[in-house]
N, C-alpha and C positions, 0 to 999 in steps of 0.2 A: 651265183654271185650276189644278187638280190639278198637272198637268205642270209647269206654272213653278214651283208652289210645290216639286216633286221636285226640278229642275233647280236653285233657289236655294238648297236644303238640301243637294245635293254640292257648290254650289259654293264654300261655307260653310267645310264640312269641308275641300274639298282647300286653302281657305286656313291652314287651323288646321294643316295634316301639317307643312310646312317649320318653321312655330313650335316643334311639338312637336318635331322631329326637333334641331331647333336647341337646344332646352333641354337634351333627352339628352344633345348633343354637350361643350354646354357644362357640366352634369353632371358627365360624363366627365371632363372636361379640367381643372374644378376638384377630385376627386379625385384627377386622379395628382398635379395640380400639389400639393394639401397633402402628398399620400404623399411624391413627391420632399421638400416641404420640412423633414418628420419624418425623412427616412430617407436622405434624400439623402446627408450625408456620411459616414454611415456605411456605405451600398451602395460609394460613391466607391472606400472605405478599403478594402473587404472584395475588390474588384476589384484593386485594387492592389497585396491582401497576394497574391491568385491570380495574379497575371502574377511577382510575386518570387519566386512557391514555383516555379511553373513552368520559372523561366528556369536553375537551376541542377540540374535534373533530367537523368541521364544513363541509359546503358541499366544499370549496373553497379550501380544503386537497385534494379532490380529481378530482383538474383540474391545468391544465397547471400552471408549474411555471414560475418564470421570469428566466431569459438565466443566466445561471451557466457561471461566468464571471471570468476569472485568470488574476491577476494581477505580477507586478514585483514586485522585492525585494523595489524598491521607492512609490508604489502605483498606478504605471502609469497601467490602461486596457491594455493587450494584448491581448486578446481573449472573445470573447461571445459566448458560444455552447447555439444551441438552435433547436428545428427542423422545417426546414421550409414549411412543409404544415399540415395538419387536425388533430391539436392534441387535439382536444377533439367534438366531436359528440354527439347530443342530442338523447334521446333514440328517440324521434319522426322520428329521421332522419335516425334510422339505420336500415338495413334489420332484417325484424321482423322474417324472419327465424334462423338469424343470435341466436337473443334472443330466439326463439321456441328452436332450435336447444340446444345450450349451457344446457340450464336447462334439456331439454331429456336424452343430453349424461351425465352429469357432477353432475346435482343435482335436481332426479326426482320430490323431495320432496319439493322444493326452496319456493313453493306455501303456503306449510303447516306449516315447521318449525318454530322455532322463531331466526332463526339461530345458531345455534346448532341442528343436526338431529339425538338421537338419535338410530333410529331405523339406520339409516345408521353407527352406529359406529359399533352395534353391527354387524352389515351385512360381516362389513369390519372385526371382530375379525373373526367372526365364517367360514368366506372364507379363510382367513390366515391359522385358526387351523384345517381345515377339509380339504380343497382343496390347501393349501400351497400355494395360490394363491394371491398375494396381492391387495388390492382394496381400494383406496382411502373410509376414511368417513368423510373426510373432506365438509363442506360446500359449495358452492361459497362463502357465507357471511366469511366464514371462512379464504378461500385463499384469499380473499380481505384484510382483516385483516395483512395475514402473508404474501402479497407482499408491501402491500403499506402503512398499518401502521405501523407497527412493522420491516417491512424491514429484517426480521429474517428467517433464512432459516434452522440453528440450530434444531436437532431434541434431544428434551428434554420435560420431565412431566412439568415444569416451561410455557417455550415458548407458551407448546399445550393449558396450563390451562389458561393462560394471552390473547391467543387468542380465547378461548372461551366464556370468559366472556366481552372482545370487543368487538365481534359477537353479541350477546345476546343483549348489549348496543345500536348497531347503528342498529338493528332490529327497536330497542325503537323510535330512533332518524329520521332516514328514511322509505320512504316505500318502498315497493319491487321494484318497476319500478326504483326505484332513485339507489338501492345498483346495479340494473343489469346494469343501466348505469354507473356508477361507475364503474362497474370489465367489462364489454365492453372496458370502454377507457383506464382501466390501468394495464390491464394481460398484461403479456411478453410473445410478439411471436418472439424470436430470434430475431439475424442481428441488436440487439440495438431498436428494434422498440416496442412500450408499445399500445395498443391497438390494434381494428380489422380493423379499417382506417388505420390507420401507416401500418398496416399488409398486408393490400388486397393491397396497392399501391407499398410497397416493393415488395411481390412476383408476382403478379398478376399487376403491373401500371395502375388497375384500382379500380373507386371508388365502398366500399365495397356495395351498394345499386344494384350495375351493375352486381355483379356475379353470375355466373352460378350455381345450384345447387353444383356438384360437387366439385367446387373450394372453396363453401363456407364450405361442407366437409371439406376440405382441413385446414380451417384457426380456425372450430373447432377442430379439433385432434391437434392442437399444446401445448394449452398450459397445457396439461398433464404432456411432458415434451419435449420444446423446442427445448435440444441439441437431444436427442433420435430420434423426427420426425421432423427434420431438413430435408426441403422439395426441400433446395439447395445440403447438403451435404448427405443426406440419402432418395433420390426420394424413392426407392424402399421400404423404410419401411414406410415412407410416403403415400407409394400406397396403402398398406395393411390397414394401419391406415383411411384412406377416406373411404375406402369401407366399415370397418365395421361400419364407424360414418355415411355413408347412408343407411345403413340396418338397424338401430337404426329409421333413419329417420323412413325407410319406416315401421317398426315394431309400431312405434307412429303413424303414417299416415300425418308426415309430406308430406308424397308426394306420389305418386303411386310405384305400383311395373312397370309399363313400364319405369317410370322416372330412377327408382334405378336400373333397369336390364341397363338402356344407359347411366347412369353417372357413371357407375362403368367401363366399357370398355373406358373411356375416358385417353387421357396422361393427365400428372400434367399440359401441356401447361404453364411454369412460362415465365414469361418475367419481370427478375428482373429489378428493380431502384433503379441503385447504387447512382441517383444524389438526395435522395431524403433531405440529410440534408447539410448544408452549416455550416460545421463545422471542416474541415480539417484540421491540426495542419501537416500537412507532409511536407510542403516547411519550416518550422522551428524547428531545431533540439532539441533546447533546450524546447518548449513550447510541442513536441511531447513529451520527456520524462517527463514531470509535467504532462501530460495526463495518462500517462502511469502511475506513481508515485500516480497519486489522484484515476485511478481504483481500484490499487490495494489494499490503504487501507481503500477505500469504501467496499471494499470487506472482508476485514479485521473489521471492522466494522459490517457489519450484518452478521459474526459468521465463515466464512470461514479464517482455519489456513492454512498459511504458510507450506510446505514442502519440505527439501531439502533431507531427506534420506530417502531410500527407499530397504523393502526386498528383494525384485527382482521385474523382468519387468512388470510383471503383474500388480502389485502393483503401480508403476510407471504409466505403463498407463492409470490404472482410474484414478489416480490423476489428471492426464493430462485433462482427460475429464471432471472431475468435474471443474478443472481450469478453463479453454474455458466457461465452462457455467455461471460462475460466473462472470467472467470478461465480460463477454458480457452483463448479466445483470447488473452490475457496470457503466459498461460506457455507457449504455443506462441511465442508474437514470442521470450519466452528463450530457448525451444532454437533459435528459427529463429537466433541469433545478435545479433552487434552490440553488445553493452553490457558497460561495466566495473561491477562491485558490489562498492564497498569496503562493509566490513560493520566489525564492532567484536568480532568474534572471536577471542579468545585461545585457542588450542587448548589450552595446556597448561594453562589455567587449566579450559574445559570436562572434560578427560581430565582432570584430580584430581578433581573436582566429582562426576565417572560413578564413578571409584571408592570415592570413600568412598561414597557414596551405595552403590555393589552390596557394599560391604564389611559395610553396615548389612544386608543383604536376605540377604548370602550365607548362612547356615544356612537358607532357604528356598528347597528344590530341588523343589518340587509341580508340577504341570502340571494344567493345566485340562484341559477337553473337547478343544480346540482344540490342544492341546501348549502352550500358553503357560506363562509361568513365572507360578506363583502364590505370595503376594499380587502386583501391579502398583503401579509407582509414575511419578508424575508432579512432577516439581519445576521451578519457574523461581527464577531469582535476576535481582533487578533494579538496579540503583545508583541509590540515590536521589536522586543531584543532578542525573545526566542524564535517567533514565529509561529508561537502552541496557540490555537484557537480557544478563546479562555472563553467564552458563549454561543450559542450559535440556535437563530429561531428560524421557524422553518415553516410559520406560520400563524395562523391566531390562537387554533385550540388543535388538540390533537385528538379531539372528540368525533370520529367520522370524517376526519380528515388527517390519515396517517403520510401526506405530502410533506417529505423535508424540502419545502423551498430554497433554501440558503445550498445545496447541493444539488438538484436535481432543476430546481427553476430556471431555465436557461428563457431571460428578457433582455430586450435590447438595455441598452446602459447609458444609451443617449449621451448625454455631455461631460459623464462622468468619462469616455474614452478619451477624452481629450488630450490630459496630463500623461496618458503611457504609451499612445500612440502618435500624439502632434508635437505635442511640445516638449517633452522629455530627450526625444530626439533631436530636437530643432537646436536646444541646447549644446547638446552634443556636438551639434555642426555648426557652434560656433556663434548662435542668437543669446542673446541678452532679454532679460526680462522688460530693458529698454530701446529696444530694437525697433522699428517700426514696419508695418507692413500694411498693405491698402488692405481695407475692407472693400470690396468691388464684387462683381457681377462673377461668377466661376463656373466651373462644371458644366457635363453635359450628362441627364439633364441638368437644369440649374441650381446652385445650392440656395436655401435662403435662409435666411435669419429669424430669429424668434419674434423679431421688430419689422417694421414695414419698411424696406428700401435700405440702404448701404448711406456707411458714416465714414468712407474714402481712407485718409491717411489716421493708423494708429497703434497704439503700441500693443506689445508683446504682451506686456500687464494687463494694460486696460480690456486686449480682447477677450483674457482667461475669465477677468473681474465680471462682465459682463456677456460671456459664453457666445462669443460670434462665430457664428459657424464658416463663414468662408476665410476666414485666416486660421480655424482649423484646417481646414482642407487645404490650404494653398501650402501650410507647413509641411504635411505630410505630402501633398503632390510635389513637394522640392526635395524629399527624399527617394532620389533615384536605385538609392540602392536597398529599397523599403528593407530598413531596417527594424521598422517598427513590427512587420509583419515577425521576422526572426525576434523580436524580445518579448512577442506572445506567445511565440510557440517555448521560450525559455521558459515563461511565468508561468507554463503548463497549461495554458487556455483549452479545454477540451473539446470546445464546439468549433473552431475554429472549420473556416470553410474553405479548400483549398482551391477555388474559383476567385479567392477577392487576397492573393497573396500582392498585388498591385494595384489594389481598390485604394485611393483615400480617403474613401467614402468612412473606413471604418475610423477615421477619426471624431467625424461626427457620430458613432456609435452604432451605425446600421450595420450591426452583424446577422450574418444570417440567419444562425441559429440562437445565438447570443450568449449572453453572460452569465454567472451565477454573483452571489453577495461575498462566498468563500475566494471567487477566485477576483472579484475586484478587490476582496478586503487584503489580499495578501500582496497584489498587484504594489498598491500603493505602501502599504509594511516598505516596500525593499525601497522606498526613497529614504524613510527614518532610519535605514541602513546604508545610507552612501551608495545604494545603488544594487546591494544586496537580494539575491530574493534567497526565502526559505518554505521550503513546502510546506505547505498548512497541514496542522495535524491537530488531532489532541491526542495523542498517543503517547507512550514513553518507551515502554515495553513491550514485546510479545514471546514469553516463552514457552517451550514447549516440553512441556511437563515428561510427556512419554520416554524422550528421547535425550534429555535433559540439557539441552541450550536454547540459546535466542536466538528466534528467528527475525525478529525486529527489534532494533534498540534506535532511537532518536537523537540522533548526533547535531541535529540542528544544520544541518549541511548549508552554508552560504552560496550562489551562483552567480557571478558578476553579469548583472544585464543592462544598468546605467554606470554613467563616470561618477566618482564623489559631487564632483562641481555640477555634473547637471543636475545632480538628485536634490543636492543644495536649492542652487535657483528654483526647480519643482515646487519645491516646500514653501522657499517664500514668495512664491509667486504666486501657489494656492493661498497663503498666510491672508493676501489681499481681496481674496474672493469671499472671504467671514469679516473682513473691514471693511470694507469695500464695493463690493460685488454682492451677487445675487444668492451669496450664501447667509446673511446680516445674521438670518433667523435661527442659524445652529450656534452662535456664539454660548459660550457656555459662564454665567454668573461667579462659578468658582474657580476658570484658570483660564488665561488672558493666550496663551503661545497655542494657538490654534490655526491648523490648516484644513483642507475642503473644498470638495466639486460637486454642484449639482448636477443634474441630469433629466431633462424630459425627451422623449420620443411624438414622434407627430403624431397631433391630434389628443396629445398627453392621454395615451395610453399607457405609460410606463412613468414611475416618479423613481428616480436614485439619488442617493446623499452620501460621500464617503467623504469621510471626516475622521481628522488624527490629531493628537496631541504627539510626546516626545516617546510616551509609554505607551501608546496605543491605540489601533486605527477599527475603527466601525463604519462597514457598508451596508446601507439600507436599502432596499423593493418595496413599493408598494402599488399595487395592480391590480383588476381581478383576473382569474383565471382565465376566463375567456373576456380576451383582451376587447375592454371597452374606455370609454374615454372617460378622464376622473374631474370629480369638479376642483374650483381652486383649494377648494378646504382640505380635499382628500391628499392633491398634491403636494401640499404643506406639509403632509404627516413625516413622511421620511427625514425630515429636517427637524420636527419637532419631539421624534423620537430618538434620535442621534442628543437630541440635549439632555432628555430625560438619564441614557442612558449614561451620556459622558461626565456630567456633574457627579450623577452615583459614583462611577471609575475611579475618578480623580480623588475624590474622598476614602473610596476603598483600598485603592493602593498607596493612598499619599504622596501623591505626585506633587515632586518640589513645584515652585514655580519657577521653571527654567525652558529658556527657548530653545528649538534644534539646535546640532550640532554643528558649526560651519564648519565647512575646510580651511585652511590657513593659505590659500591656495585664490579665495574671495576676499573682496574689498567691498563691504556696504556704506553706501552713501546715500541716506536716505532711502528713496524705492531704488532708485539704479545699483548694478551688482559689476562688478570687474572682475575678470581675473587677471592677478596678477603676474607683471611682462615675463618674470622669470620662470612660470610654469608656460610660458608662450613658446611654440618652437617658430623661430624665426625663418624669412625666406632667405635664399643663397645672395640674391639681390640685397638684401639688407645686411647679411653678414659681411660682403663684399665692400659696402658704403662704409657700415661702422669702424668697421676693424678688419681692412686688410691682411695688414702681419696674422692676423689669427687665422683667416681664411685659409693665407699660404698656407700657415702650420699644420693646420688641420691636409688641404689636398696633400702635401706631403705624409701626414699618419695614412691619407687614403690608399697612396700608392704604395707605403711600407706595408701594407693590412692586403692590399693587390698581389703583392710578392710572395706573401707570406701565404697565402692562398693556392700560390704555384708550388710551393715546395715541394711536393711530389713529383713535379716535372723536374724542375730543378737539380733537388738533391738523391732524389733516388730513381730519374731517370723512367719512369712511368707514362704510359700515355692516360690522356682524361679518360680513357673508356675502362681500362684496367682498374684506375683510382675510384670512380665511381660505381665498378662490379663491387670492390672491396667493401664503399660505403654503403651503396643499396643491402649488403647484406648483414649489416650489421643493422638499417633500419628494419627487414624484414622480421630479422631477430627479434628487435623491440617489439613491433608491432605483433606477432606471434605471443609475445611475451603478456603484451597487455589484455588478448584475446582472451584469455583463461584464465581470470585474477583469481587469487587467494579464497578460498571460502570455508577451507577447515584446517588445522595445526596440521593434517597428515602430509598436508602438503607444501611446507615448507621448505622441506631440505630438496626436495626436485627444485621449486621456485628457484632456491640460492644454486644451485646446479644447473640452472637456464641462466642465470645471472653469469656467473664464470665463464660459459659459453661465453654471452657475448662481449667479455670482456678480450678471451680471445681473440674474437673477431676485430674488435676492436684494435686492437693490438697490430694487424696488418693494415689498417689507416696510417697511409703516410701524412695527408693533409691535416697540418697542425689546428684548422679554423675547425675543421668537419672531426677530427679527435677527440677535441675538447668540448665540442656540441654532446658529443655522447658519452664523454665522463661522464656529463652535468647529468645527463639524464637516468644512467645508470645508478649514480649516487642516489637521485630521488628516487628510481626503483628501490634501492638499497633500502633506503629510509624507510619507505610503506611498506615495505616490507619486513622490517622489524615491529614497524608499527602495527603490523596486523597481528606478529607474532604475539605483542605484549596483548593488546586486547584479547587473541585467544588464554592468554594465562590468564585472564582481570574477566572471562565468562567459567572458566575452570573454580576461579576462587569464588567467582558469586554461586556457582554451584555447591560448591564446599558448603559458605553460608547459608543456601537456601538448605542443605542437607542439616545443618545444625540448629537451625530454627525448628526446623522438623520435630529433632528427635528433644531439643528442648520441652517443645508443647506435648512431644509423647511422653513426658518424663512429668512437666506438670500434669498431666491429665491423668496419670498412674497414681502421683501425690491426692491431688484431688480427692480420685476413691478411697484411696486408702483413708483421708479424712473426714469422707462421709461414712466408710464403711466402719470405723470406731465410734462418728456419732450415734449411725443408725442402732449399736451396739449398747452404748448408752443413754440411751433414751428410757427403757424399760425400765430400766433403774433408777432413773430420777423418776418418773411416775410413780416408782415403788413408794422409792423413799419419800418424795412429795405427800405421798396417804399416810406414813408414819409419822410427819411432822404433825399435817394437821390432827392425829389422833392424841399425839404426843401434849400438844398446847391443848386439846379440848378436856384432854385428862389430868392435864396440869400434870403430867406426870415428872420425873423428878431429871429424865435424860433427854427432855426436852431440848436444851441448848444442842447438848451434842447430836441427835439426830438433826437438829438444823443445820449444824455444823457440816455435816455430810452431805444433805442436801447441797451447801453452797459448795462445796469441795467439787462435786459432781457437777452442778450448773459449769465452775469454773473449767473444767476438764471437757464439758460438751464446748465451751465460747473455745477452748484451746482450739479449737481442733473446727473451728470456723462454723460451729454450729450457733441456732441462734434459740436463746430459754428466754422468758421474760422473767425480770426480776416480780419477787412475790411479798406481799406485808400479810402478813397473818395474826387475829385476833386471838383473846385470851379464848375465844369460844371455838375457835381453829376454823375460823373461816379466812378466805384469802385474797386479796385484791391483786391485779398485777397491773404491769407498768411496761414498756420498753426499753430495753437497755442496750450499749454496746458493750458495756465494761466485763471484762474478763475476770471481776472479785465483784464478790456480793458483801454486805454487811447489813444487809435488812434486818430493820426491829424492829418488834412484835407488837408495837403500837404505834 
């Protein structure tokens, strides 16, 4: 009985397996089927941008480009980066360990795959999920792909699947030996260097055929990850990293274990070559920061965002870290070549700016510990209508001091923070330049004044005019909802220290890490804009020669971070501090509409002056490096060079004399400023007293606008949860939508294809309020998005034009020879005939004229054709004098 009851209980179960097995299956199947229907046409797209990139790929992508060349704002070359020894190596030429080696540690499989391995992907999940371990499954063919075609460092399903199916392609296209020489000469090994010749001659100054077992260890562990076994700044993990990549060796049998027991007890022995490129932008200030400018949004470019705020320090410093490694790979891509950089460089406008500025400093000939020249100074000048940085000093001399100050010099700002931090704000919420506030006792600990003891009740003017530090601080301490802190992280402040995001300290200018002169000069730019800011640049262009578009163009992008009205009162509330105040000494003799903030730090170890006209704002530094305290003369200087430079400005651009721009929105009455009542929004207590009947009328549109919100319930009978599934997914939409903007023409007809979608979606919103919120928005998707379309047509036609410029100059330069190579042709023959002349006149013989005649005919025929003879006078005894000439007909005679 037992028995049968066992035997009916398996035979239970073995009915129940196929069910089960069948549910999974279908499980399965209804999973990929929703993933296909989520994802489908965007996987479709992202296949198909991979088979385009692919298809136009050659082997001359992956060698040496022509020197990435910056020009000025007129077109004149100032610069060729390019690097000057072995950037590119034939596989026959390279240490064949070098090749053993790489494919052992990086891609066992390199032999077998078609690029794509995926027994290595799965390798790399099931290590993640079992051993929490991570391990690349990525290819070589693969990293090849995502450093040097794609340039995409971005980690997304898109990128990974795009360069998958490029991989798979140039498997097709090349053969193995070709792709290993390929990612040989174009992996990043730090220090800006792209290859394992660039690499062995950086750390090692020798060529990579010549090294050592262990050093060749060495040069494969980097490019894992470059900043991590950074074998200048991180030996010791470097050490660790060699050792296991010759234990690999010796586990392959690249080499013995005697070998691997003695190159593992060896030091790194590096002997860096710092001279290995001839591309140093450091003896010029302005061309250093267009270097500096074209890294970063190269970097910007293949997928690295921008960061200015930050949770705390932790967070802060990887960023930092990731920064360092992108910019370094950034500006390696520069010197590897390939890109034009028009910039908005005047030279002769920066060389007068260097000089009066050292004209200011010249009586100060000191030298610090270091030989530097002491005091130091840092100035940018910026044009307020673009935002292009039209000067920018970085220093005194760039003689043994390649420091760009004006970028890299991070000093406190002292009371120049005032106006973007205290008062700017304070504005905002509603202070008048004649508003009054105590000067008194504040802070803990206490704040003090530049002056001995507190001047009680005074104004908003008076305290900027005279820089009192505790109605700075009681300004921003009454900003509860620091907002000052959010419009430095807008103005892009980079030192910014995510411990003082509730400090009002930082009104008085104690930042921790501090300021540069770039980022206060740009700071105050966005008041002479209503409130505007625009990233500082001097950039215009960056294209990319290779591949034939722009990867940077300068749109001049505006970001609203003050209102009109307070940016207004800013202006003329600094206007007071140059009449007024403690600015008298930057007044400038040739234009009267003048605004300006001083700045000292305790113990005046730090002097700042930023000072603006209608057309243009200049912020000054002056300090020594190692911060010590300056006398009064030295502290003068930032004020007395702000004059020098700003009288030249005013004269070089011709600046009318006309004062800022007001709002129509301000009423000035002598120093006091109003706004007026009708930009005022009134309280419900005042609307109530003034005008009743309008109140009614108004709470009556409230309740019809109430109603009209219900509609959905209403009229189509909906509950709020239903109506709002509806709207959350049309917001999800957008937001999906805006995730992945536009960045090449291929992808436009998908974009208008997301767009449809949600207009469907749209479409099931019964709520007329919540409807119409997302026409509006749809429409401005619509809009940018035709807009981006046009711009790609208006980068297609400047392509055209740069194509026809091109073949113009090939066309003059063809002309050219052809009319030196008829000069060079007729040459011999006026020499000829030049000795029959003069024999002709010394013999007086009878066909004297017409061998002269021939002569000139000839002259005129070399001048045709842009050549250059000198006219000649010739004696009865046929000797010959000559002269210079342009003219294109001779008629010399013979006496």
């Amino acid at each position: 009985m037992m028995r049968k009851k066992m035997e009916h209980r398996l035979t239970k179960k073995r009915k129940k397996w196929p069910w089960v097995l069948l549910t999974i299956i279908i499980l399965i199947v209804l999973g990929i089927g929703t993933f296909w229907w989520k994802y489908g046409y965007e996987i479709r797209n992202t296949i198909a941008d991979g088979y385009s990139y692919s298809q136009g790929l050659k082997k001359s992508d992956f060698h040496p480009k022509n020197s990435t060349v910056i020009y000025d704002r007129n077109g004149k070359v100032l610069k060729k980066l390019s690097q000057s020894s072995s950037n590119y190596t034939s596989i026959n030429e390279i240490n064949p360990k070098i090749s053993q080696g790489l494919v052992d540690v990086e891609d066992q499989r390199f032999y077998i795959h078609h690029g794509v391995d995926l027994y290595g992907i799965m390798r790399s999940v099931i290590s993640t999920v079992l051993h929490r371990r991570t391990e690349g499954g990525s290819t070589l063919t693969q990293q090849l792909v995502k450093n040097v075609v794609l340039q995409d460092q971005s980690q997304n399903l898109n990128r990974k699947l795009k360069e998958m199916v490029i991989a798979q392609q140039l498997e097709k296209k090349f053969t193995k030996k070709q792709i290993l020489e390929f990612y040989i000469n174009d992996v990043y090994m730090g220090h800006g260097s792209y290859g394992f010749s660039s690499a062995s001659d950086y750390y090692f100054s020798e060529n990579q055929k010549d090294l050592s077992i262990d050093k060749l260890a060495v040069l494969v562990g980097i490019p894992n990850n470059p900043v991590y076994y950074d074998p200048v700044a991180y030996p010791e993990r470097t050490v660790k990293r060699r050792n296991m990549i010759l234990y690999i060796f010796y586990q392959r049998g690249l080499i013995s274990k005697k070998t691997y027991q003695t190159a593992r007890k060896r030091p790194l022995d590096l002997k860096v070559n710092e001279r290995k490129y001839d591309n140093d932008v450091s003896n010029n200030y302005a061309l250093n920061y267009a270097v500096f400018n074209a890294t970063e949004e190269l970097m910007k470019s293949s997928g690295f965002s921008m960061q200015y705020d930050f949770k705390n320090e932790a967070e802060q410093k990887a960023y930092g870290v990731r920064y360092q490694q992108a910019a370094d790979r950034a500006r390696g891509q520069l010197m590897d070549g390939g890109y034009s950089i028009r910039t908005t460089i005047d030279m002769s406008v920066q060389n007068k700016v260097e000089d009066l500025v050292n004209n200011v400093y010249k009586s100060y000939t000191g030298r610090d510990a270091n030989g530097k020249l002491a005091p130091q100074v840092a100035s940018t000048v910026i044009d307020n209508k673009t935002g292009d940085v039209i000067a920018i000093i970085g220093g005194r001399t760039t003689d043994g001091d390649q420091n760009n100050r004006a970028i890299t010099g991070y000093r406190q700002p002292g009371s120049t923070a005032k106006p973007i931090v205290a008062y700017a704000p304070a504005f905002e919420r509603g202070y008048l330049p004649q508003s009054t506030v105590i000067d008194s006792a504040v802070g803990t600990p206490v704040v003090h004044n530049w002056y001995s003891g507190y001047t009680g009740q005074t104004t908003v003017r008076h305290a900027l005019e005279n820089s009192i530090n505790t109605v700075a601080y009681k300004l921003a301490a009454s900003d509860t909802k620091h907002t000052y802190y959010d419009d430095l992280v807008k103005m892009e402040f980079s030192g910014l220290d995510p411990t003082q995001k509730t400090d009002p300290r930082l009104a008085i200018g104690s930042f921790n890490k501090g300021t540069t002169t770039t980022e206060m000069a740009s700071a105050y730019s966005s008041f002479s804009r209503g409130g505007n800011f625009v990233h500082p640049s001097n950039l215009s262009s960056i294209y990319d020669n290779d591949n034939g578009r722009y990867i940077y163009q300068n749109t001049h992008m505006q970001k609203r971070v003050y209102t009109k009205n307070a940016s207004y009162m800013m202006v003329n509330t600094m206007q007071s501090v140059i009449t007024d105040g403690l600015g008298k000494a930057a007044a400038l003799d040739n234009y009267k509409y003048l605004a300006g903030k001083t700045g000292t730090t305790d113990d005046t170890k730090d002097s700042y002056f930023v000072g603006m006209t209608p057309n243009f704002t200049i912020a000054n530094w002056t300090g020594n490096d190692q911060p010590s305290t300056l006398t009064a003369s030295e502290d003068a200087l930032t004020m007395q060079a702000f004059k020098a430079e700003g009288e030249y400005l005013v004269d070089y651009t011709k600046e009318k004399e006309k004062d800022f721009k007001k709002p129509s929105t301000i009423t000035v009455n002598g120093s006091n400023l109003t706004v007026n009542k009708t930009s005022e929004k009134p309280s419900i207590q005042d609307i109530i007293d003034n005008d009743f009947s309008k109140y009614n009328s108004d709470q009556e549109e409230k309740n019809t606008n109430r109603l009209y919100n219900l509609d959905y319930r209403i009229i189509y009978h909906l509950t709020k949860k239903e109506e709002f599934s509806r709207e959350d997914k049309v917001e999800k939409a957008i937001d999906k939508y805006n995730e992945n903007p536009i960045t090449k023409e291929s992808q436009y007809d998908k974009k208008l294809s997301e767009l449809q979608k949600i207009r469907y979606l749209n479409a099931n919103v019964k709520r007329q309020s919540a409807k119409n919120r997302f026409n509006k928005q749809i429409l401005g998707l619509q809009k940018d998005l035709n807009m981006s379309q046009a711009m790609f047509q208006a980068a297609k036609d400047n392509k055209k034009i740069a194509k026809y410029e091109s073949e113009k100059e090939s066309i003059e330069t063809q002309r050219e020879q052809k009319r030196q190579a008829m000069v060079d042709k007729l040459m011999p023959q006026y020499n000829t005939q030049l000795q029959k002349v003069k024999s002709a006149y010394k013999n007086d013989d009878s066909d004297k004229e017409d061998q002269k005649q021939k002569l000139i005919d000839i002259m005129n025929e070399i001048r045709s054709y842009g050549g250059s003879v000198p006219d000649i006078k010739i004696d009865a005894n046929g000797n010959t004098t000559t002269s210079s000439s342009s003219s294109t007909s001779s008629s010399n005679d013979d006496n």
